[in-house]
C-alpha positions, -999 to 999 in steps of 0.1 A, spaced: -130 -16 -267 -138 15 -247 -172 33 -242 -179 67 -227 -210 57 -205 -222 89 -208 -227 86 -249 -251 55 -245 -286 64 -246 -305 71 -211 -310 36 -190 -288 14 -215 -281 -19 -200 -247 -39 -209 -246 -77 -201 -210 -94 -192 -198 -125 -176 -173 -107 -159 -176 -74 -144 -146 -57 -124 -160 -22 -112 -125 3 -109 -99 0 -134 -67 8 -113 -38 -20 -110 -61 -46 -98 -93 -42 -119 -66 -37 -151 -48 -71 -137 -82 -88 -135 -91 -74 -168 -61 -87 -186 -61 -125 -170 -88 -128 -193 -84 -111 -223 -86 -132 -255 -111 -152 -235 -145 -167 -243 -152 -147 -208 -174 -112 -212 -157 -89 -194 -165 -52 -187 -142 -32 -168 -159 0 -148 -138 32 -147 -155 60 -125 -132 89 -148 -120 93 -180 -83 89 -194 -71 121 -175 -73 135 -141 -107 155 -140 -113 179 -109 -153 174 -107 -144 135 -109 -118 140 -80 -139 157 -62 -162 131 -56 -134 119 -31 -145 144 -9 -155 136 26 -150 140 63 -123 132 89 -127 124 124 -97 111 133 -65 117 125 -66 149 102 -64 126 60 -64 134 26 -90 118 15 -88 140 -23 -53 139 -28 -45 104 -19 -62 89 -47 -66 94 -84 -104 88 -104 -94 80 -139 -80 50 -161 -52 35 -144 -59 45 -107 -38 55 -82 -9 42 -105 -8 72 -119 6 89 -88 23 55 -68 62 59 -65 71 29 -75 80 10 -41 78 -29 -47 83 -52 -17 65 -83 -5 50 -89 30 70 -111 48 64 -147 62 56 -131 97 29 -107 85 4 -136 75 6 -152 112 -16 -149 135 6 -133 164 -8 -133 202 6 -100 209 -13 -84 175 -51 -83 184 -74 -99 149 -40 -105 134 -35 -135 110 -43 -145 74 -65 -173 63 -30 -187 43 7 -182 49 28 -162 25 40 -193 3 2 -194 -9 13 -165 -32 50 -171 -39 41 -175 -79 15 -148 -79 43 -125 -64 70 -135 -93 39 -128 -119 31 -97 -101 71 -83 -105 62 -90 -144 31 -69 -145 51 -39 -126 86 -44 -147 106 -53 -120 110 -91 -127 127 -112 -113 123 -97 -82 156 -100 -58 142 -88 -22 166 -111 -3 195 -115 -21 221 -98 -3 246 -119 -24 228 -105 -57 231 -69 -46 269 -74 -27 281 -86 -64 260 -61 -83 273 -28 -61 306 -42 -58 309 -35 -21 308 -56 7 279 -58 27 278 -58 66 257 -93 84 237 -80 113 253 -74 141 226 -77 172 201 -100 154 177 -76 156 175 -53 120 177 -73 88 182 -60 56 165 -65 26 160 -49 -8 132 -30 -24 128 -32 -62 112 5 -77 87 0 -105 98 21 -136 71 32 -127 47 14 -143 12 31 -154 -10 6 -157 -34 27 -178 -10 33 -201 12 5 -199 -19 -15 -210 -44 6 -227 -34 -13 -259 -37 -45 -245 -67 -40 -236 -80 -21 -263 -76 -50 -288 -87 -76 -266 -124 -86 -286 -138 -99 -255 -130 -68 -226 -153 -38 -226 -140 -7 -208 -167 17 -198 -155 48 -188 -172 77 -166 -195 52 -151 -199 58 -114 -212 25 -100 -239 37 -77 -258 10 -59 -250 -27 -62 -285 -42 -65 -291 -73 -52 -321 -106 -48 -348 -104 -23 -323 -125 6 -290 -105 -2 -276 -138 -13 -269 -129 -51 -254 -98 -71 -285 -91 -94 -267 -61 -116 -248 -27 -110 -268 11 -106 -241 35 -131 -246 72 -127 -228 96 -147 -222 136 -147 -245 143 -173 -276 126 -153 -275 95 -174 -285 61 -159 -275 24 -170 -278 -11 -154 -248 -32 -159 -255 -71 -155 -229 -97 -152 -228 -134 -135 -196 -127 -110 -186 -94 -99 -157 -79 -87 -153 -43 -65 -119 -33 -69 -119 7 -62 -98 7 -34 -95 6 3 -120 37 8 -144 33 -19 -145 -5 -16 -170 -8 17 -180 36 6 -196 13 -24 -208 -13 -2 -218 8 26 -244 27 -2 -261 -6 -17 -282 -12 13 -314 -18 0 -317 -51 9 -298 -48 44 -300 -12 54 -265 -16 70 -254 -24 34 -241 -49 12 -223 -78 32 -221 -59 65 -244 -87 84 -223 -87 111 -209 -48 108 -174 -49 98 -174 -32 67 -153 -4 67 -141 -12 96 -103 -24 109 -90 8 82 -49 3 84 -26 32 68 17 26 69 21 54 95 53 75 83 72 98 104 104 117 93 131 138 116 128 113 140 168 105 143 197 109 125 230 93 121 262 110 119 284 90 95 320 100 93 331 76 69 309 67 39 327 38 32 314 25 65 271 32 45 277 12 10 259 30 -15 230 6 -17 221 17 16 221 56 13 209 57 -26 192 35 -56 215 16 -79 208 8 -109 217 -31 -119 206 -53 -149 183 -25 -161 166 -24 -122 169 5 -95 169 -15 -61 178 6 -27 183 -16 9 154 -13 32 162 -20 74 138 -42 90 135 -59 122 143 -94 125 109 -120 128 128 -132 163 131 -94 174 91 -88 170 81 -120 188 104 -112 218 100 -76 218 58 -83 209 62 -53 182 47 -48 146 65 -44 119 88 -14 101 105 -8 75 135 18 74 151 37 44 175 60 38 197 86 24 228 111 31 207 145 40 243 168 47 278 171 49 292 191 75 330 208 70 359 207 104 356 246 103 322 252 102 305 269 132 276 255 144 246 273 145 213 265 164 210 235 191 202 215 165 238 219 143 253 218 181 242 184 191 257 170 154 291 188 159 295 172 189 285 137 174 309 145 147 337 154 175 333 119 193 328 99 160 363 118 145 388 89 161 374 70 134 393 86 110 426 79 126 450 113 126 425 139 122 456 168 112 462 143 83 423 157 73 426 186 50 401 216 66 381 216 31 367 174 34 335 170 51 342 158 86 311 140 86 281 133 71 244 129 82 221 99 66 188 108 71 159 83 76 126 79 68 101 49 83 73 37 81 56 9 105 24 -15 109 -8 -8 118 -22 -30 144 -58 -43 134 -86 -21 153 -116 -20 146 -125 13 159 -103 27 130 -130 32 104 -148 45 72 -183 48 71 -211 74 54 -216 109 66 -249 127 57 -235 150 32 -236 139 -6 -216 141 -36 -225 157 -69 -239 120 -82 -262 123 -51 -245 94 -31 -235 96 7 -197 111 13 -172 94 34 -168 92 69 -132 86 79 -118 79 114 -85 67 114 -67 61 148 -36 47 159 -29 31 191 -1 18 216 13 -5 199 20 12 170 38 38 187 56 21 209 69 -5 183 80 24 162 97 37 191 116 6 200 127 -2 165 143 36 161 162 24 192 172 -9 178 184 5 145 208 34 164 222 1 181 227 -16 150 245 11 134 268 20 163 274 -21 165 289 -20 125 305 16 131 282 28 107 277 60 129 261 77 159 227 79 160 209 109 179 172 100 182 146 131 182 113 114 188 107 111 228 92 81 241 63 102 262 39 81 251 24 101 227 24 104 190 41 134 171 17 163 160 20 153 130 15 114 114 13 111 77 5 83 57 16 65 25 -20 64 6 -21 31 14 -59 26 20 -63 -14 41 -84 -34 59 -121 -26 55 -134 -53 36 -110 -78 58 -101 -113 49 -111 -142 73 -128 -177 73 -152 -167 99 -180 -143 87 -178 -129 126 -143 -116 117 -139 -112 82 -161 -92 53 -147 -115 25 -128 -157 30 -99 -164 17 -108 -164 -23 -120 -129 -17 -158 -139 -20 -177 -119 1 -194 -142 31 -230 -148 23 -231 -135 -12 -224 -162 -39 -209 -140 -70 -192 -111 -53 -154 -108 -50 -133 -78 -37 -98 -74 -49 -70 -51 -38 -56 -39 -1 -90 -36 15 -91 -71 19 -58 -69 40 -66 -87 74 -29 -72 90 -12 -43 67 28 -52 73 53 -27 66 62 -32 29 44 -10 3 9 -32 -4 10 -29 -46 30 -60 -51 7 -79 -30 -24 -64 -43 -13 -74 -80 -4 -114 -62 -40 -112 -50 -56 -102 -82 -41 -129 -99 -44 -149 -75 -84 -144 -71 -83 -145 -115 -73 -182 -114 -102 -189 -87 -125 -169 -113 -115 -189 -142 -129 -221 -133 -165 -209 -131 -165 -182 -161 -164 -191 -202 -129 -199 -213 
């Protein structure tokens, strides 16, 4: 069922068992582990079922740090930021959930085999199932071309799976719909989470909406799944209780925020044969109904040696370049000369007719780990939204480590590709020690509402319960303690089922 909060009468109040505020892929995933349940559950969505610009702009805050979109980057209506994600399904690897010596407040309460079957559900929920991320022998049969081993033991390749991809508002709308036991109340801006006297227990939910209408929403567990920025924004706000907010005792909410930074024109390689780049590195294929594309990562040995984070490299042929072209700025000169010293490749080069491309370029993109800091930040500014709640604050900074580890593995993939005679590799970013003017990231919002056994180091433990607070649970990529370099959807979905199975044996079945 699905109710407009702002058609109930003024200061309505709904009672559920079960209530997930944010309806993007992890409130939806929640939502749906128990559907056809004996569980009450009422799912929270801040918009409506279409992007709304006074709803977006409630997004609206301040930056700090690094110059971030904090509008753009994320979407306020049914279905989330699914409604603009890409599509890019990868697990974290083994490494990512260690704690390593040369990462600072690096290491997960579990190791990744915790969440091997919520990962396979998770490829079901996103339509990419079964998910084939290491199978080089899969993809070798399924392009028909052979593919290269390693050659320095420091890249690896593995495989990203793309999503159709999947909507979750619209994928399961329906589903949802018909379920008797889900409510879905949309435009209902969760405004303060109100709490008892000692902080200890969630006592009911404060909804605004744009009309002026107030409701009280109260529920035996709760669940803040609204994402990596609104997650501790919302927590941040409820501190009536504890003015620093709502399970911020020891002030790391917000705190530790982790984006994938990306960089592009960094290097490129001049490939004169493209037989040497099978397709599945330079371009989707499509096999058994799923597009799948090669990623380039570094080896687990080559980060403990090397004390790096991790990256994660893709691909694609950006130009051909003809023998009797001229070159034109420095730019076209440095690749005619790479072209010129990569031509013995192709044996007799007046056996090459003058039309053929003497070369190509493949043209990379990456993007690398955060390391954990906790001086990379959201908290509240002083200005206010439209609902009459404190904006965001965010300050998001990046350190050494993270650009010298990108650094280091742009030089470890040129030597890797000269080592197969892939190509040449002409690498653009200098190692000055400083990061390019310009450092985008993937909208991938981690890390302020960290996971860790220790109150002193974590907001939430290991099932996602917030420390001190008996029925509060926060789901999705907030709750990241180290971010990885794989695309954090696929492991947000393994969570959220993950945390529904800890739900279910303490909620009406």
């Amino acid at each position: 069922m699905f109710t407009d909060a702002r058609d109930l009468p003024d200061r309505s109040v709904v009672d559920a068992d079960l209530a997930i505020i944010g309806a993007g892929p992890a409130g939806i995933t929640l939502a749906r582990a128990f559907a056809s349940t004996r569980t009450r559950v009422c799912l929270i969505e801040a918009g409506g079922f279409e992007r709304d610009e006074a709803d977006q702009a409630l997004y609206a805050g301040t930056c700090s740090g690094i110059d971030y979109p904090l509008v753009a980057s994320r979407l306020r209506y049914f279905g989330g930021s699914s409604n603009h994600w890409g599509g890019f399904c990868r697990p974290l690897d083994a490494i990512d959930f260690e704690r390593r010596e040369w990462v600072p407040h690096s290491g997960w309460p579990f190791v990744r085999d915790a969440l091997a079957s919520y990962y396979d559900k998770a490829c079901d929920l996103v339509e990419i199932a079964p998910g084939r991320f290491d199978d080089r022998g899969y993809w070798q049969r399924a392009g028909g071309e052979a593919l290269p081993e390693p050659a320095t033991g420091r890249i690896r390749m593995r495989y990203v799976h793309f999503s159709p991809p999947t909507r979750f508002g619209r994928r399961y709308r329906e589903e949802l719909a018909a379920a008797g036991n889900v409510q879905v109340l949309l435009n209902a801006n969760v405004g303060h989470i109100r709490s008892s006297a000692d902080g200890r227990t969630v006592t009911g939910l404060d909804i605004r909406t744009r009309n002026e209408r107030r409701h009280r929403l109260r529920a035996s567990r709760y669940v803040l799944a609204t994402g990596g920025l609104e997650n501790p924004r919302l927590l941040l706000l409820s501190d009536s209780v504890n003015p620093a907010g709502l399970g911020n005792d020891h002030g790391l909410v917000g705190c530790y925020f982790m984006e994938h930074p990306h960089l592009s024109k960094f290097a490129e390689t001049v490939v004169v044969a493209l037989d040497r780049l099978p397709r599945i590195y330079r371009q989707q294929m499509l096999v058994d109904g799923r597009h799948g594309q090669a990623a380039f990562n570094p080896s687990a040995s080559w980060l403990r040696e090397a004390r790096l984070l991790n990256a994660t490299f893709m691909g694609g042929i950006g130009s051909s370049y003809g023998a009797g072209e001229a070159p034109g700025d420095a730019r076209d000169e440095r690749r005619q000369r790479m072209l010129k010293a990569a031509r013995p490749w192709l044996g007799d080069s007046s056996t090459t007719a003058r039309d053929a491309p003497l070369g190509h370029v493949f043209s990379l993109g990456c993007a690398c780990e955060q390391a954990p800091n906790p001086d990379s930040r959201v908290s509240l500014s002083d200005d206010v939204d439209a609902l009459g709640l404190r904006r965001i604050r965010l300050d998001w900074r990046l350190g050494e480590l993270d650009r010298r580890s990108i650094v280091a593995h742009i030089r470890a993939l040129a030597q890797e590709f000269g080592a197969l005679g892939i190509g040449r590799t002409h690498i653009e970013i200098p190692d000055d020690g400083r990061w390019p003017e310009r450092v985008d990231g993937g909208n991938h919002h981690m890390g302020t509402t960290r996971m860790h056994d220790d109150p002193r180091q974590g907001v939430v433990d290991a099932d996602c319960r917030v420390h001190g607070i008996d029925n509060l649970y926060v789901a999705g990529s907030s709750v990241f303690p180290t971010s990885g370099a794989a695309n954090p959807t696929l492991t947000i979905l393994a969570l959220a089922l993950r945390l529904a199975d800890h739900l279910a044996s303490s909620l009406p079945q």
